[in-house]
Backbone as CSV, one residue per row, in Angstrom:
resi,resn,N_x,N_y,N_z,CA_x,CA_y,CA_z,C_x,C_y,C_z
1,UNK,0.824,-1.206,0.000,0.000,0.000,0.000,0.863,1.263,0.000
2,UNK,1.649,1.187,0.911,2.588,2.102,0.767,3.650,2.570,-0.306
3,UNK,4.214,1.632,-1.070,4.528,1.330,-2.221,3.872,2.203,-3.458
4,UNK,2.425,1.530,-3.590,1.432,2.092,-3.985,1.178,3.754,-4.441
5,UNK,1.065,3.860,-3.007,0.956,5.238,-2.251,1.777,6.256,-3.374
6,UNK,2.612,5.906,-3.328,4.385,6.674,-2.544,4.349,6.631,-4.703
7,UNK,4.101,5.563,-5.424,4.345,5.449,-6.658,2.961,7.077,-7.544
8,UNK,1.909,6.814,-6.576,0.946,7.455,-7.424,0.729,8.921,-7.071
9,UNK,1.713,9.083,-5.974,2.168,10.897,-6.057,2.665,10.876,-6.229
10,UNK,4.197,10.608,-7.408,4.854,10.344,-7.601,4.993,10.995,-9.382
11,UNK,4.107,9.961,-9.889,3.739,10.806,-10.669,2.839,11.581,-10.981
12,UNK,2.033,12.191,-9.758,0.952,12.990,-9.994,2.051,14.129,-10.046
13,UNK,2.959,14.285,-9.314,3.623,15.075,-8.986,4.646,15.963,-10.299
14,UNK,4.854,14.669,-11.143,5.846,14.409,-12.267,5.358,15.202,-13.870
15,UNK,3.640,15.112,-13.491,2.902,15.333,-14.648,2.181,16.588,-14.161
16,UNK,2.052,16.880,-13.137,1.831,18.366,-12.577,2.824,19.263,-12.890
17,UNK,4.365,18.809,-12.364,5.436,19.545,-13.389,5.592,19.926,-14.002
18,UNK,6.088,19.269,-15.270,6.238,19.023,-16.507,5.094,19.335,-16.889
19,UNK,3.496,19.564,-16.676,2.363,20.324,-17.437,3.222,21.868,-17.511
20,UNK,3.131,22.236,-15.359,3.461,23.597,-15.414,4.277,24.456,-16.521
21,UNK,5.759,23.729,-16.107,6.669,23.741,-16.953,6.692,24.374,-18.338
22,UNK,5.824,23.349,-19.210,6.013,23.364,-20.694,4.640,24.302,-20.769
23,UNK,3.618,24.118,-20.228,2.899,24.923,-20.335,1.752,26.371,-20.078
24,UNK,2.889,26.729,-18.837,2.267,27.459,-17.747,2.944,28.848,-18.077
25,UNK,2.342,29.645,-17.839,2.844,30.867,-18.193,3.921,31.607,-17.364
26,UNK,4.658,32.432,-17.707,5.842,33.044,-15.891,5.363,33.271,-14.627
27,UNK,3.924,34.090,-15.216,3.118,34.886,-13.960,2.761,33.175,-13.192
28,UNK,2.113,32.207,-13.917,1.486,30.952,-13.316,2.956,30.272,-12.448
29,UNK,3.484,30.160,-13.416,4.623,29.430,-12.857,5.478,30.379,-11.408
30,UNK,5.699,31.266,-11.548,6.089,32.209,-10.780,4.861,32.034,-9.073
31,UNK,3.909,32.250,-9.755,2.519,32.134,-8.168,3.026,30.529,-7.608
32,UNK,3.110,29.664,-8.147,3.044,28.139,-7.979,4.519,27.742,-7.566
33,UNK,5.298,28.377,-7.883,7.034,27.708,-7.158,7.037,28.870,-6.049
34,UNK,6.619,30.017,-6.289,6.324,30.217,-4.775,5.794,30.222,-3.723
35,UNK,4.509,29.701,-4.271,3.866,28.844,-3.453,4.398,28.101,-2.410
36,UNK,4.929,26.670,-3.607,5.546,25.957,-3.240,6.773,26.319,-2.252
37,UNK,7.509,27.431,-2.387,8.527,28.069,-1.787,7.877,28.112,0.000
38,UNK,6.572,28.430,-0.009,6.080,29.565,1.567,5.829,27.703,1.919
39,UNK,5.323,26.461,1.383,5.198,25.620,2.218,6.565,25.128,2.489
40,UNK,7.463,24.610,1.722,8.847,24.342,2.132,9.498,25.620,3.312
41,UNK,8.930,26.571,3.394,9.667,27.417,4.495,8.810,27.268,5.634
42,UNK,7.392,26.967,5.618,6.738,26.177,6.220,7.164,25.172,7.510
43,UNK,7.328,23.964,6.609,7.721,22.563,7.184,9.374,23.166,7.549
44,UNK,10.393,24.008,6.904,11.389,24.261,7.339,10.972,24.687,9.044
45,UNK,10.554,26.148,8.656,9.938,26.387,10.278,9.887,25.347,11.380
46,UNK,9.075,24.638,10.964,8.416,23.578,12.045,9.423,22.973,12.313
47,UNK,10.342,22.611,11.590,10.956,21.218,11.730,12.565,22.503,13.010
48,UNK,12.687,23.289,12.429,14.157,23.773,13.385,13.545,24.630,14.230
49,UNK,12.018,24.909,14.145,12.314,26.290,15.534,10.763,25.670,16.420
50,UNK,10.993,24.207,16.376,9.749,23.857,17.401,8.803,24.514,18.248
51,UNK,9.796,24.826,19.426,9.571,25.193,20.606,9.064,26.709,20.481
52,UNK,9.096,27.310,19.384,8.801,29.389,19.320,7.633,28.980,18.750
53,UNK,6.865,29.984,19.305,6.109,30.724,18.754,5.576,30.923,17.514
54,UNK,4.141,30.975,17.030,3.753,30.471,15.369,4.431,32.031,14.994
55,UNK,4.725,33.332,15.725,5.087,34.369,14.946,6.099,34.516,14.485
56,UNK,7.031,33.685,15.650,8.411,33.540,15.447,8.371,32.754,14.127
57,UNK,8.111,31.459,13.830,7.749,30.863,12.430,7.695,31.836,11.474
58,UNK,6.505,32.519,11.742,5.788,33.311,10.603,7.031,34.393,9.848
59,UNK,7.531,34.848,11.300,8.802,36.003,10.845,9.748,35.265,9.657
60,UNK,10.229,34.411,9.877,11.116,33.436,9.556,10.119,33.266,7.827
61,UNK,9.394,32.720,8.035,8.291,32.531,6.250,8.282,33.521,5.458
62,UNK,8.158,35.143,6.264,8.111,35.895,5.444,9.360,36.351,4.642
63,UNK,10.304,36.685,6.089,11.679,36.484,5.090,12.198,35.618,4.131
64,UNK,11.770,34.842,4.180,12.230,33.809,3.357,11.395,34.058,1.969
65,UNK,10.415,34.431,1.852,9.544,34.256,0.881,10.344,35.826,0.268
66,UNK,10.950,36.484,0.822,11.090,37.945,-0.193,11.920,37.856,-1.550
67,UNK,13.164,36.982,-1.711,13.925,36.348,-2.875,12.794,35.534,-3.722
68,UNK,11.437,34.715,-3.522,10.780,34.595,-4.488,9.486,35.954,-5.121
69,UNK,9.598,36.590,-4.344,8.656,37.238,-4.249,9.403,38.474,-5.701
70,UNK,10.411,38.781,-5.066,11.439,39.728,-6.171,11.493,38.851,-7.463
71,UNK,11.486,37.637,-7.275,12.562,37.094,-8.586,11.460,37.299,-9.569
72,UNK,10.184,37.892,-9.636,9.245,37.896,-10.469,9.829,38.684,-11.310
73,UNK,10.774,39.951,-11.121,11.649,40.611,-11.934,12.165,40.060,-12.751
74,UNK,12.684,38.558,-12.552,13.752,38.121,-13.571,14.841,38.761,-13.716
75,UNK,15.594,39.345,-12.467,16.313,39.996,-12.395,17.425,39.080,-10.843
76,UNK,18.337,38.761,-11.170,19.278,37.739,-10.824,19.857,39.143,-9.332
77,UNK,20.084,40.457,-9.772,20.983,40.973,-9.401,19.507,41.692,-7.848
78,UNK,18.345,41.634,-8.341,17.546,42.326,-7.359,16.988,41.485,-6.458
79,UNK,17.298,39.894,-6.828,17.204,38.541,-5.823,18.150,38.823,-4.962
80,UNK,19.398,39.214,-5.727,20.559,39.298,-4.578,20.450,40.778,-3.400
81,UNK,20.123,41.298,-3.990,19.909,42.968,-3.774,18.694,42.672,-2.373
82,UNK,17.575,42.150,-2.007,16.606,42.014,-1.583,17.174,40.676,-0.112
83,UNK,18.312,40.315,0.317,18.449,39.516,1.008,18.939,40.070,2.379
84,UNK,20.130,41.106,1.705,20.260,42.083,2.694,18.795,42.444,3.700
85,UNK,18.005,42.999,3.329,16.660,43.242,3.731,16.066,42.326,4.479
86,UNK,16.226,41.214,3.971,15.468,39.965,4.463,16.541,39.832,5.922
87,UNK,17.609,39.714,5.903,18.129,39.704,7.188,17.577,40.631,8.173
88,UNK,17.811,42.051,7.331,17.737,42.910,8.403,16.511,43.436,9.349
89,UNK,15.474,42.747,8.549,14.021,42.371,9.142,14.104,41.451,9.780
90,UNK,14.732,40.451,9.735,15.080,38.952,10.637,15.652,39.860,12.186
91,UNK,16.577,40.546,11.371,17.534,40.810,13.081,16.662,42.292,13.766
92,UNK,15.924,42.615,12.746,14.822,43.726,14.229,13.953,42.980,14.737
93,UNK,13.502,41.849,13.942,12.753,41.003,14.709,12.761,40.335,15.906
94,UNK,13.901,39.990,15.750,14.632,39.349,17.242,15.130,40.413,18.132
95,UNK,15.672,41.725,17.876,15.902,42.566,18.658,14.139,43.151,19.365
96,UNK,13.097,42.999,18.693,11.894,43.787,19.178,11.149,42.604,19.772
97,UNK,11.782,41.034,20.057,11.240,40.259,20.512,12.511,39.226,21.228
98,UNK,13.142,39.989,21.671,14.235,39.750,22.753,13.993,38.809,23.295
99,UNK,13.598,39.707,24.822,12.774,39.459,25.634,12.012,38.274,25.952
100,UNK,11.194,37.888,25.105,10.346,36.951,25.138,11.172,35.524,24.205
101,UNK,12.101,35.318,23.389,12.817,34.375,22.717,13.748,33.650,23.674
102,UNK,13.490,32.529,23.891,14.120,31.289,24.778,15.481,31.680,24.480
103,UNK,16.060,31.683,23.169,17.007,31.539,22.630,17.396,32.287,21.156
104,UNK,17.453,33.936,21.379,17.393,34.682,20.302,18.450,34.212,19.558
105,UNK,19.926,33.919,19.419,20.477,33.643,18.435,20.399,32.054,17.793
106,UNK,19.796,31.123,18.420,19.139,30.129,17.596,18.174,30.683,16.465
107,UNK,17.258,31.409,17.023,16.137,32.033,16.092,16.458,32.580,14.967
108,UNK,17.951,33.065,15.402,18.348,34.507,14.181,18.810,33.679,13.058
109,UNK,20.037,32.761,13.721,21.022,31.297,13.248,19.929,30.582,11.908
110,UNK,19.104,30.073,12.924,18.220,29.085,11.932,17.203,29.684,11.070
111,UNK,16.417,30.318,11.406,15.759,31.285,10.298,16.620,31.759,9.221
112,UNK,17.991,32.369,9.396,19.064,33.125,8.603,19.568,32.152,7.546
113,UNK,19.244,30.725,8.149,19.854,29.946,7.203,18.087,29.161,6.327
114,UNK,17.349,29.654,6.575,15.961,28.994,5.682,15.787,30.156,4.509
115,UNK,16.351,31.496,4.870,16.469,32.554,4.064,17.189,32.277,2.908
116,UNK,18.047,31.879,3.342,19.577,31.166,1.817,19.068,30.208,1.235
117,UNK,18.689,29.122,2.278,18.711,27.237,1.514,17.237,27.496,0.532
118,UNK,16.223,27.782,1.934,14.554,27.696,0.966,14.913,28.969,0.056
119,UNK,14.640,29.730,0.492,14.169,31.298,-0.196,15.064,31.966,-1.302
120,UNK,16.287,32.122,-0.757,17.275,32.205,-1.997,17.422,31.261,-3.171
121,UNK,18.062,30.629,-2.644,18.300,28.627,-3.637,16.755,28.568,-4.502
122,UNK,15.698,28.574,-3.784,14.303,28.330,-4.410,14.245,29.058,-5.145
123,UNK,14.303,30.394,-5.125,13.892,31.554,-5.925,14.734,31.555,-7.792
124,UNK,15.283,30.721,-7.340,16.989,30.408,-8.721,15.434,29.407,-9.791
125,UNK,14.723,29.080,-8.905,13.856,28.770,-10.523,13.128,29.558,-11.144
126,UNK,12.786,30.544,-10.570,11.852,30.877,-11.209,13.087,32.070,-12.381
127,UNK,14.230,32.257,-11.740,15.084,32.980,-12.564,15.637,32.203,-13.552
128,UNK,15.266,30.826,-13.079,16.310,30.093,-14.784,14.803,29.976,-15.412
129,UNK,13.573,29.802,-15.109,12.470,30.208,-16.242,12.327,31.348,-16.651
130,UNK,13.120,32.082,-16.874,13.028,34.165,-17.244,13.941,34.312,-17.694
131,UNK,15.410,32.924,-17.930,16.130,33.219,-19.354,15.525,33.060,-20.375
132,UNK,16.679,32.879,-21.158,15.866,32.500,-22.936,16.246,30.725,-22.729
133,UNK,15.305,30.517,-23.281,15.284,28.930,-23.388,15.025,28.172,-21.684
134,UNK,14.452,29.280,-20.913,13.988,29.008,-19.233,13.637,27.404,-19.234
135,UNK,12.617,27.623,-20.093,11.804,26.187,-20.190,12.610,24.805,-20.767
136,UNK,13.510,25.159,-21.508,13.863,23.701,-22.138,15.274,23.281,-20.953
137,UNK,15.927,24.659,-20.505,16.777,24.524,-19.213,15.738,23.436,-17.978
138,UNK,14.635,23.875,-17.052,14.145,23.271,-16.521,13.659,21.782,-16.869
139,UNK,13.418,21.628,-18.152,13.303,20.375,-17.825,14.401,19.010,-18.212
140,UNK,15.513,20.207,-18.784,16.647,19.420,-19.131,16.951,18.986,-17.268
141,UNK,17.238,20.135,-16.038,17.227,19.899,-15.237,16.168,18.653,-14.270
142,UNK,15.203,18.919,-14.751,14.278,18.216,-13.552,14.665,16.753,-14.445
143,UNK,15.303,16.137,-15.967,15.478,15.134,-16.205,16.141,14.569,-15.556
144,UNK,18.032,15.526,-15.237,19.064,14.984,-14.211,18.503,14.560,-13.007
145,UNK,17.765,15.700,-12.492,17.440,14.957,-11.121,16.729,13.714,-10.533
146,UNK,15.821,13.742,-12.046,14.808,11.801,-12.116,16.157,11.063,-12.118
147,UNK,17.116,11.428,-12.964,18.000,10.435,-14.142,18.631,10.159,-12.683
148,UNK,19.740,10.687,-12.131,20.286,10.750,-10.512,19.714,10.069,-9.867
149,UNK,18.207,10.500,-9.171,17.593,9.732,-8.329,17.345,8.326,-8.130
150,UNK,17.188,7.911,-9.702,16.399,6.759,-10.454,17.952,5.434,-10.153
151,UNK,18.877,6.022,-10.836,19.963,5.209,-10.753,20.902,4.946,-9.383
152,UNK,20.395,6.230,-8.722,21.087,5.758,-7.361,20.200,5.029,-6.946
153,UNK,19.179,5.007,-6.855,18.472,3.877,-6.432,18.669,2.749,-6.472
154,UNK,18.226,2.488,-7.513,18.440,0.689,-7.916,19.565,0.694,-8.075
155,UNK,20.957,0.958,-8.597,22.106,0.826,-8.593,22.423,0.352,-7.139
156,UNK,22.262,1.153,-6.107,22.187,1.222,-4.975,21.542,-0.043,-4.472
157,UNK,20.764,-0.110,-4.314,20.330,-1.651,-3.963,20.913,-2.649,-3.961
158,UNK,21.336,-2.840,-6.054,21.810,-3.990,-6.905,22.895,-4.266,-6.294
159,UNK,23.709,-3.046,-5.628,25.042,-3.340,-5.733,25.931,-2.395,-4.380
160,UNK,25.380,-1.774,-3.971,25.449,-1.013,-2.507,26.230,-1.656,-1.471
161,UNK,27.496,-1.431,-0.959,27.334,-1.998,0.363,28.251,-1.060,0.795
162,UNK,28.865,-0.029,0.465,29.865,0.614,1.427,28.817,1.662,1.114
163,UNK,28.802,2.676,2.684,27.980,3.366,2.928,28.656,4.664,2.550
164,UNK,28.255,5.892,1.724,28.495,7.097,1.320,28.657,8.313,2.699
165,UNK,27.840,8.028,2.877,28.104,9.018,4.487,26.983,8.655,5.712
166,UNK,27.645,7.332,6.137,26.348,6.575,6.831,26.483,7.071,8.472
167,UNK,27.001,8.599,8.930,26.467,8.907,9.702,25.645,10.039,9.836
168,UNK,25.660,10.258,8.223,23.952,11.965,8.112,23.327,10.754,6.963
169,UNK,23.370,9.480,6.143,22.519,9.369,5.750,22.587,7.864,5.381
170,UNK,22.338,6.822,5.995,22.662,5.499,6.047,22.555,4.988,4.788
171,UNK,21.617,5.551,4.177,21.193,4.523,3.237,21.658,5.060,1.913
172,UNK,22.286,5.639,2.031,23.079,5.965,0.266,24.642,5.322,0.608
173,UNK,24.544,4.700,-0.531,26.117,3.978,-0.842,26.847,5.016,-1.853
174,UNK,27.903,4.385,-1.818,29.279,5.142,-3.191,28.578,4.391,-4.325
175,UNK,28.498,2.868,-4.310,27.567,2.490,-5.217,26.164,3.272,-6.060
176,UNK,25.526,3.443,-5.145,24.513,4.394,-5.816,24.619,6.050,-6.404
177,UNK,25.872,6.578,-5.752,26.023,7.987,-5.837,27.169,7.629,-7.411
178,UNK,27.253,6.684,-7.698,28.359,6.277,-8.977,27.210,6.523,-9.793
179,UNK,26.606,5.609,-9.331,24.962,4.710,-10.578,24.243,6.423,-10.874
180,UNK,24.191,7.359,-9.976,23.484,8.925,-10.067,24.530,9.606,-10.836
181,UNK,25.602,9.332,-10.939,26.111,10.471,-11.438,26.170,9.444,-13.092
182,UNK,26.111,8.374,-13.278,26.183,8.003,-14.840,24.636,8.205,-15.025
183,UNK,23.459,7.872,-14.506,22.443,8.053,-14.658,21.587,9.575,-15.151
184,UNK,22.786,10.548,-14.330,22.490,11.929,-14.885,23.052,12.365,-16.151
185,UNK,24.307,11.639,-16.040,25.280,11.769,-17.402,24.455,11.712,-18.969
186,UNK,23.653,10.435,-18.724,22.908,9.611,-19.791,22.143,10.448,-19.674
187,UNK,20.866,10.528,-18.580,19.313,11.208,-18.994,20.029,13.149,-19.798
188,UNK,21.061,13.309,-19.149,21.157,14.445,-19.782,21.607,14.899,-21.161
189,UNK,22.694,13.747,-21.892,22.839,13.604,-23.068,21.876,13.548,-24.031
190,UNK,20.760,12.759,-23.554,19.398,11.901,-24.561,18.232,13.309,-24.359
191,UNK,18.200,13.753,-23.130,17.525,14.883,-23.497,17.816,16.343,-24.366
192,UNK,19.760,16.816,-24.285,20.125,17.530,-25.178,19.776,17.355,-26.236
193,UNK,19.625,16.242,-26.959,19.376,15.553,-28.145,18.022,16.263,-28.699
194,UNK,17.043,16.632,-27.928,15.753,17.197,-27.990,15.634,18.302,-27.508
195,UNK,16.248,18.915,-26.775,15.933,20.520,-26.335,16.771,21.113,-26.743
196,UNK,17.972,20.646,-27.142,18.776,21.888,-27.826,19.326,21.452,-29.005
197,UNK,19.681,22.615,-29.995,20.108,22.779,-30.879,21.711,23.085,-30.794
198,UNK,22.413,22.502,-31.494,24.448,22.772,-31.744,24.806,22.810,-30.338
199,UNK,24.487,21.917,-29.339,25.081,21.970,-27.952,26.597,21.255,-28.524
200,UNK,27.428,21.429,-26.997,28.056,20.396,-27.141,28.043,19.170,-25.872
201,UNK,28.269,18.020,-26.603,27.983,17.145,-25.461,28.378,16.891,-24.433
202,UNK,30.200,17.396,-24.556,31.146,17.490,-23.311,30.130,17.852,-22.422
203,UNK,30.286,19.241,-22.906,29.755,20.412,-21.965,28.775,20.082,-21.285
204,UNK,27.703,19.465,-22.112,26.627,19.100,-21.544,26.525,17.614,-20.514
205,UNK,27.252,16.817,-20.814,27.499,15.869,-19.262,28.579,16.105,-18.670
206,UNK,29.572,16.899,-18.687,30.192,17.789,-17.219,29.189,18.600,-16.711
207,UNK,28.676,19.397,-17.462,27.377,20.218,-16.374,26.495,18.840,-15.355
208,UNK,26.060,17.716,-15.721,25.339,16.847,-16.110,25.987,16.119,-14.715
209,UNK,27.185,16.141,-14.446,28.255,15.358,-13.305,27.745,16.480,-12.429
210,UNK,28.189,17.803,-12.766,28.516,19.458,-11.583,27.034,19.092,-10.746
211,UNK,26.508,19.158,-11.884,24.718,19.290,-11.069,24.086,18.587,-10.241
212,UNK,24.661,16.655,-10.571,24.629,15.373,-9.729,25.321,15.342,-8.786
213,UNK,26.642,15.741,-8.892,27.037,15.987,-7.155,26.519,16.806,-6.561
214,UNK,25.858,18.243,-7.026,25.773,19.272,-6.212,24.351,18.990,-5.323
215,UNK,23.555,18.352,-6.309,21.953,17.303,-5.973,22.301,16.466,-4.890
216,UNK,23.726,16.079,-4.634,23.462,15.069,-3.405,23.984,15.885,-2.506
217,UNK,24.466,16.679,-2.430,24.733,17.723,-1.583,23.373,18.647,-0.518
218,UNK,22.388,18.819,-1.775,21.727,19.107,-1.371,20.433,18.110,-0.657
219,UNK,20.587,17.188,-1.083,20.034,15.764,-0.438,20.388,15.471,0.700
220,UNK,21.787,15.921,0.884,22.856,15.324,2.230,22.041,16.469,3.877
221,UNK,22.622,17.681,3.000,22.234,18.909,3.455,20.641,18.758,4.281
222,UNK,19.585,18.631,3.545,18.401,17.970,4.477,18.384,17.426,5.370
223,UNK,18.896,16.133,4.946,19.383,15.000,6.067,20.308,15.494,7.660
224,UNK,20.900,16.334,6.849,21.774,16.805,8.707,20.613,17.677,9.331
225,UNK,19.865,18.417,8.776,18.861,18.966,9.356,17.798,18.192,10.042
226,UNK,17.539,17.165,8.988,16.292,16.528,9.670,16.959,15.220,11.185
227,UNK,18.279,15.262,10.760,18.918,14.091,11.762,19.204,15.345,12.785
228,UNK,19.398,15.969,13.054,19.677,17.375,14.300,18.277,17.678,14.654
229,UNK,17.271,17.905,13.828,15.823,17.868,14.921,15.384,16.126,15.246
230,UNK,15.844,15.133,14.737,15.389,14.273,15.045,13.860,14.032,14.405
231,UNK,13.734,14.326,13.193,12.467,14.024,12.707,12.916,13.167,11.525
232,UNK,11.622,12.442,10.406,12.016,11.422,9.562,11.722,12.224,8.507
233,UNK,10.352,13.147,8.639,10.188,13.610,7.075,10.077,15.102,7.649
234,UNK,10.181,16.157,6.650,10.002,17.896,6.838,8.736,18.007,6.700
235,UNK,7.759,16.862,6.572,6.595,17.271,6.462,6.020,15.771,6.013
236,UNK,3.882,16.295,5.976,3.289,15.050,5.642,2.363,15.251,4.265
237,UNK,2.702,16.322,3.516,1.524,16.790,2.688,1.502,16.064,1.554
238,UNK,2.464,15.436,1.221,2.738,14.545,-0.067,2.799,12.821,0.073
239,UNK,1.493,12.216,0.288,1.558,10.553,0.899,2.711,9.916,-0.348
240,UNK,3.516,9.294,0.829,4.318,8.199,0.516,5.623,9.207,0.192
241,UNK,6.027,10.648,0.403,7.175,11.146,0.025,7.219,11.977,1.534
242,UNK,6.659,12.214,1.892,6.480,13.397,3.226,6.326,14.940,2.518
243,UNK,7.295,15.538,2.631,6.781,17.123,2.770,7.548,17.506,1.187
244,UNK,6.907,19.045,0.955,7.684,19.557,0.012,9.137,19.677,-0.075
245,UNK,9.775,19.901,1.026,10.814,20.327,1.350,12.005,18.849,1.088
246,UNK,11.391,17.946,1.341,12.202,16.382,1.113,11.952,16.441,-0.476
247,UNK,10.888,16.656,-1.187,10.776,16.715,-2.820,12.142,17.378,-3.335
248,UNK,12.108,18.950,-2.714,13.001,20.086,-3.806,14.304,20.030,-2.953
249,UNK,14.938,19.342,-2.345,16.156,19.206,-1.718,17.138,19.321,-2.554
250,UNK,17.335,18.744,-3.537,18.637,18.960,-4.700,18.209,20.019,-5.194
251,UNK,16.935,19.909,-6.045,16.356,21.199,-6.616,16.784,22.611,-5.822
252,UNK,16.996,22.451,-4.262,17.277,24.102,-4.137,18.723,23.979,-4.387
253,UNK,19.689,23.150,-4.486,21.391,23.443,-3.970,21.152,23.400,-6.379
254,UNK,20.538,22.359,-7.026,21.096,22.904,-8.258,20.549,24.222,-9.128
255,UNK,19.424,24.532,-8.859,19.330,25.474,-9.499,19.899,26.400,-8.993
256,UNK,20.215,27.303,-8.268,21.942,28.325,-8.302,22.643,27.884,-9.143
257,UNK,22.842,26.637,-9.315,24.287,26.324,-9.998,24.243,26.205,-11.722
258,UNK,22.820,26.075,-11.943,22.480,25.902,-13.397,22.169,26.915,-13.978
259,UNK,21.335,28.486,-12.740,21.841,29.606,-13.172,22.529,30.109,-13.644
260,UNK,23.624,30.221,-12.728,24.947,30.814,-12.746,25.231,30.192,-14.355
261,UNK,25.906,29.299,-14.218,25.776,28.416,-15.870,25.897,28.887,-16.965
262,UNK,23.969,29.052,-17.046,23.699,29.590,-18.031,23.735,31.197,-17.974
263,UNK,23.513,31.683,-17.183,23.598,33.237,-16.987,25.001,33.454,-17.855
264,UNK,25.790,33.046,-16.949,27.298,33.312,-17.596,28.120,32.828,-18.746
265,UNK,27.261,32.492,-19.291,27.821,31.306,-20.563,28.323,30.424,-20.527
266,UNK,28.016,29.342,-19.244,28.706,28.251,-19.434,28.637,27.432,-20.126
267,UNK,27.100,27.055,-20.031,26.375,26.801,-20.995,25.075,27.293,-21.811
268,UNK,25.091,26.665,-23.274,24.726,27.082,-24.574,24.315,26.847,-25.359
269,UNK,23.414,27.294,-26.359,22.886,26.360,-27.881,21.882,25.788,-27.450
270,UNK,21.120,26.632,-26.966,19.319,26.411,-26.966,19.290,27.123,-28.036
């Protein structure tokens, strides 16, 4: 049942995407990943600042939400421009609620860092959909991250037995993090093949490697969080996966990096 479960949001999830994606407009797409953004800062909340206060939370959501809220600009430099701010509303917050905070520099600490991981990192999609070729970038991306996921998996299983970092995350092997990074290699070659025009292929599975390590990074990255509060999932809204925030885990550490990328010409020939 669980199995089940876990398979049929899975791809409800996959084909909700990939609709948005290919066929959703900036303004749509833009309302809906930030959406998605205020529940992942959400379940972030909950999961590191338990013990405070729903305002204390709330403070923490809003800041976080201001890097998606800007990136509607499509402007890379006024995401960055707008964080400053977001702190400095974080730290009057805690200065005008001193007093009453168990532990003001936990509050400042952990909120300061849901501002970067969710809110910043998150906000990098809706800016790689507001280049040119936004759309065929995203789903060249969301392929690596199936292609990654898919092969560490079963690779992992088939053939797994030395543990990758089995004290933030037991169950990933070197085995499987091998099987993710050829798995991204491949899904990303076979999809260049279709979204772009005069790429080159180097280029395109070294990006294809950069992006698969940086995905387990950001996979890893969760995991020390959720192993330091001692919880299993960041949330329950998605049966058989847990929360948003366990979904876009690579998704926030690669898109910065696929930005940057393409922003800067790394990569090309869409």
């Amino acid at each position: 049942m669980f199995a089940m479960k876990r398979l049929i949001t899975g791809l409800l999830l996959c084909a909700g995407w990939f609709l948005l994606v290919m066929n959703g407009s900036f303004p749509l797409f833009w309302v809906v990943v930030s959406g998605m953004g205020a529940l992942a800062l959400y379940e972030y909340g909950t999961m590191v600042l338990v013990d405070c206060s729903p305002s204390v939370k709330l403070a923490g959501l809003v800041c976080g939400l201001l890097p998606f809220l800007t990136a509607f600009s499509g402007s890379a430099e006024n995401v960055a421009a707008v964080l400053p701010l977001a702190l400095f509303l974080l730290v009057g917050f805690v200065i005008i609620r001193y007093r009453s905070l168990g532990d003001p520099f936990m509050v400042l600490s952990r909120s300061g860092l849901g501002i970067i991981y969710v809110g910043f990192c998150g906000a990098n999609l809706i800016l790689i959909r507001h280049q040119p070729g936004g759309v065929a970038w995203l789903l060249w991306l969301t392929g690596i991250t199936v292609g990654s996921d898919s092969f560490a998996y079963y690779i992992g299983r088939l053939l797994g037995k030395r543990k990758l970092c089995p004290a933030v995350s037991p169950g990933k092997t070197v085995a499987g993090f091998v099987g993710g990074l050829v798995g991204s290699v491949t899904v990303s070659v076979l999809l260049a093949e279709v979204l772009f025009v005069g790429h080159d292929q180097l280029q395109i599975a070294m990006a294809a490697a950069l992006l698969s390590c940086v995905g387990v990074l950001g996979d890893l990255c969760e995991s020390v969080i959720k192993r330091a509060m001692a919880v299993k999932d960041s949330g329950s809204i998605l049966p058989g996966h847990g929360g948003i925030l366990d979904r876009i885990d690579s998704l926030l550490f690669t898109a910065p990096v696929l930005f940057s990328l393409v922003r800067f010409g790394f990569l090309s020939g869409t």
